[in-house]
Backbone bond lengths (Angstrom), bond angles and torsions (degrees), N, CA, C in turn:
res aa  C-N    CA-C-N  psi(-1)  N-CA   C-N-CA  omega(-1)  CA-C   N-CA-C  phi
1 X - - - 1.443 - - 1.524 108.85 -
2 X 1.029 121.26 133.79 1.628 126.80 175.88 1.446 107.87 -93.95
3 X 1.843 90.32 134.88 1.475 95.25 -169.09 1.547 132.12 -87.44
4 X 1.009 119.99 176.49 1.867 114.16 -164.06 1.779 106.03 -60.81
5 X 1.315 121.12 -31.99 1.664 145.78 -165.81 1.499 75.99 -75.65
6 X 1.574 140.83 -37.67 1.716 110.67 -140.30 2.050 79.03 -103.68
7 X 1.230 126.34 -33.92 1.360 124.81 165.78 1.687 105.39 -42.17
8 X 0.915 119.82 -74.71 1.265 140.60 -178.00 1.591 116.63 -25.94
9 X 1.243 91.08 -59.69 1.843 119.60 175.22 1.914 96.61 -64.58
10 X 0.695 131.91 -73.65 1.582 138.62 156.61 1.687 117.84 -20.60
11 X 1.533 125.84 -52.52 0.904 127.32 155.18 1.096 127.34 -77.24
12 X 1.595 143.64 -19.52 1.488 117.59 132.91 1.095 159.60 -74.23
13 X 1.557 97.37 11.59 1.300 113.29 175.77 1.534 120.91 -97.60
14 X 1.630 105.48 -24.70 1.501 118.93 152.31 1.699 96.28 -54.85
15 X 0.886 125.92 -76.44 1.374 131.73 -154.06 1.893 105.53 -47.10
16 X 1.412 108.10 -40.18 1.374 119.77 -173.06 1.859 94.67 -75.65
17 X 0.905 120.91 -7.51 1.454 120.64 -168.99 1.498 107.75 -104.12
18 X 1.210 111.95 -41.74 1.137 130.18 176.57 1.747 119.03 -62.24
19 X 1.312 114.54 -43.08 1.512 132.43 -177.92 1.582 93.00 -98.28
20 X 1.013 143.76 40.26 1.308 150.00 167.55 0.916 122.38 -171.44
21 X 1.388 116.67 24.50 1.461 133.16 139.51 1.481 113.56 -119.01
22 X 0.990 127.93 26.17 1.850 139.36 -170.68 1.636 88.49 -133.27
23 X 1.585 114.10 -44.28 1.856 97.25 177.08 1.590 110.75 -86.97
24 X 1.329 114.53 -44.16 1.316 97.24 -172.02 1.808 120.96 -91.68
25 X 1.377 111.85 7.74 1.350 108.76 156.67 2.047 115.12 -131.91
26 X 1.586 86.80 100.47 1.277 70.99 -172.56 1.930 113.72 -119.99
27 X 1.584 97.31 39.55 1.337 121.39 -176.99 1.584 118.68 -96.16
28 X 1.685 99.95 -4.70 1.762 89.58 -177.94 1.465 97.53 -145.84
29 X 0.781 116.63 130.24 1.832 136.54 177.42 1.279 113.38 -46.58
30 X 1.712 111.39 -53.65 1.179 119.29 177.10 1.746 136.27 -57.88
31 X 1.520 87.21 -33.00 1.592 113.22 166.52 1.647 108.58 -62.83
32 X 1.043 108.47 -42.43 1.687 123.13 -154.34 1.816 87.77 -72.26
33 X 1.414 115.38 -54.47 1.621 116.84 -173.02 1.793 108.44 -72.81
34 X 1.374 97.01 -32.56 2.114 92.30 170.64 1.841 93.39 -69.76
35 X 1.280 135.98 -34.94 1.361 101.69 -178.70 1.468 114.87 -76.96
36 X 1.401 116.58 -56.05 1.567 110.17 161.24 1.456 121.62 -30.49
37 X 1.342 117.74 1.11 1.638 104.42 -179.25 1.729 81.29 -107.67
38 X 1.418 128.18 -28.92 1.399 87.82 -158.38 1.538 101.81 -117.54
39 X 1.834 99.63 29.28 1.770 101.17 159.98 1.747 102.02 -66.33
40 X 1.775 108.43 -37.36 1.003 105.21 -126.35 1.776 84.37 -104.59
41 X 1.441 125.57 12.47 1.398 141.23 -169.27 1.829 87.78 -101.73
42 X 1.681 119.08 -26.28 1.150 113.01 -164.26 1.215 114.77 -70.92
43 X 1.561 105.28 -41.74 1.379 135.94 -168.37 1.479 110.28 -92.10
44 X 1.302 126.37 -2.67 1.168 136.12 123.15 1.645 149.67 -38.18
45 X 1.479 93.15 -49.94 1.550 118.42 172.64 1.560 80.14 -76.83
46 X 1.216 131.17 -92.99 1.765 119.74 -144.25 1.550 103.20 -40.98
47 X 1.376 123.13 -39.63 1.512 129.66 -167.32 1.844 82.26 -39.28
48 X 1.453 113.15 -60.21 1.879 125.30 -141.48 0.975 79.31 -70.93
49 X 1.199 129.35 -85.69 1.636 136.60 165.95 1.970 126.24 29.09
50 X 1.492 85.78 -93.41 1.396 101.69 165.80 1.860 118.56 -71.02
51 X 1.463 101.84 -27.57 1.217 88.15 176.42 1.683 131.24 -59.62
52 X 1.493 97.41 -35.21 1.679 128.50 -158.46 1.456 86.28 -83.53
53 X 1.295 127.15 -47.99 1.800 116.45 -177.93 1.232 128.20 -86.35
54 X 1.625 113.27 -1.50 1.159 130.99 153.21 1.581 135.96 -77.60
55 X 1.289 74.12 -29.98 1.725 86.49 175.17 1.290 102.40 90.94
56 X 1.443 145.18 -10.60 1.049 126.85 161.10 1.705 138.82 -96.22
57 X 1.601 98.66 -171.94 1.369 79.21 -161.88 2.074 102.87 -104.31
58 X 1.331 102.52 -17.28 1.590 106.11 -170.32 2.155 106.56 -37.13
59 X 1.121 89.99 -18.20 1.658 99.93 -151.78 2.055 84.46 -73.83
60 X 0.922 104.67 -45.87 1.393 99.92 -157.33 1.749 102.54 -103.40
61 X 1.415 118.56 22.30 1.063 138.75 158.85 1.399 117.21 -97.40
62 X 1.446 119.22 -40.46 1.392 132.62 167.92 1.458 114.75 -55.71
63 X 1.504 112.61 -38.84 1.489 131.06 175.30 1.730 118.16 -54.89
64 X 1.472 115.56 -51.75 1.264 141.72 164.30 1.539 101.52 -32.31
65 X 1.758 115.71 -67.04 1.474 124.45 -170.82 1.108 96.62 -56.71
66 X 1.367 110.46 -53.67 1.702 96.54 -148.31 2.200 113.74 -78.55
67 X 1.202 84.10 -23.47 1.912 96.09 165.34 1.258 99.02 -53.38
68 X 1.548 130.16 -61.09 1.265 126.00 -162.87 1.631 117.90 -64.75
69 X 1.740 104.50 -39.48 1.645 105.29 153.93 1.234 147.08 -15.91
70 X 1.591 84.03 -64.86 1.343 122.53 -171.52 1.488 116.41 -81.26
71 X 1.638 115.57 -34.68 1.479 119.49 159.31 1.901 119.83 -59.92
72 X 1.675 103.45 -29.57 1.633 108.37 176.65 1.098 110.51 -76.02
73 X 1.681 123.87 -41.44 1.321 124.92 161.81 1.335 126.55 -31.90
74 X 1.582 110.24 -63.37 1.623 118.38 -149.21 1.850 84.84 -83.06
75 X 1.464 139.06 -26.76 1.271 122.97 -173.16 1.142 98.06 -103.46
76 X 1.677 148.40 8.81 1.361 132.28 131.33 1.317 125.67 -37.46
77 X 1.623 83.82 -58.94 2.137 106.17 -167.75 1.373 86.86 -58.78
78 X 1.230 135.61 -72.42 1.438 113.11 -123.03 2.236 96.94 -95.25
79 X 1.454 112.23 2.32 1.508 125.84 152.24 2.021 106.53 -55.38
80 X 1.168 93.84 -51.55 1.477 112.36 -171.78 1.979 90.87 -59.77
81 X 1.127 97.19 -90.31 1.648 108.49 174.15 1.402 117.33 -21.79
82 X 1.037 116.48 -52.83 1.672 119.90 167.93 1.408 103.43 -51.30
83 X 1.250 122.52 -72.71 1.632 121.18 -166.07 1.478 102.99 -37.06
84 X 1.406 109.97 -82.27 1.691 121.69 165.50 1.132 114.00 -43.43
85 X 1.221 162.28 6.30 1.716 136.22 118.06 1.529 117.79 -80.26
86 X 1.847 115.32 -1.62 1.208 93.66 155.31 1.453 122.03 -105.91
87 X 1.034 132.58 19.47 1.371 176.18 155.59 1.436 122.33 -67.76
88 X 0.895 128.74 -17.22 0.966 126.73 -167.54 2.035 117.34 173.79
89 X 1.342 108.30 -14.15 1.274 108.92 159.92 1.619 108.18 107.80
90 X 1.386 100.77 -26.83 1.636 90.45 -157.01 1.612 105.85 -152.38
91 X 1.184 128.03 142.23 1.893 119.33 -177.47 1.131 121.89 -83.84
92 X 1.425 115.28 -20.30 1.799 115.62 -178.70 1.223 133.07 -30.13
93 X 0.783 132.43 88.47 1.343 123.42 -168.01 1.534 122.22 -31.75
94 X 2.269 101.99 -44.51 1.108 94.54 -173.84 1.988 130.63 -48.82
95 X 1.645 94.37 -27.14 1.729 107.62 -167.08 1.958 77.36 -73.03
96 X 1.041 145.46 -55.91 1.530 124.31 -121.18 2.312 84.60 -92.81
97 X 1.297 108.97 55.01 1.410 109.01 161.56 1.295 139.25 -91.04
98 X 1.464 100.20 10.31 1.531 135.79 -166.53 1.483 131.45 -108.26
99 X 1.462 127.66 52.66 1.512 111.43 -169.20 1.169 136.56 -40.99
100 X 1.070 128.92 100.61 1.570 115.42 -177.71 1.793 99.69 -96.96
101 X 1.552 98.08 148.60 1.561 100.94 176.60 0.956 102.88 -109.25
């Protein structure tokens, strides 16, 4: 059986992966929402995590919501992203410093 510390170790290293790909690439949109998926994949695992060694179940009920979040999220963003590369050509953030109304 693998222990709660080796989950743990696993979910901060998503997490360390995740927040260090949001600072050191912060030129593509698309990158920026794959790390936001796997801050939120981190905090996922602890949800299973603690739930499964607790014995309860809230943990992996919390998991359910936040997948479903995270599915409205990632097909918002990348609705959004579509418009703005046809809009404008390109996702970089650096070019989109310009509001146009």
């Amino acid at each position: 059986m693998i222990s709660l510390s080796a989950f743990l170790w696993i979910s901060s290293l998503l997490f360390a992966i995740g927040i260090a790909g949001m600072i050191i690439n912060r030129h593509n949109l698309v990158v920026l929402l794959m790390c936001i998926e796997l801050l939120l994949l981190s905090v996922n695992t602890n949800f299973v995590a603690f739930s499964h060694y607790l014995n309860n179940i809230d943990g992996k009920i919390f998991v359910f919501f936040i997948l479903a979040v995270a599915a409205a999220e990632t097909a918002v963003g990348l609705a959004i992203l579509m418009v703005l590369y046809r809009q404008r050509g390109t996702i970089e953030i650096d070019k989109m410093d310009v509001l146009n109304g």
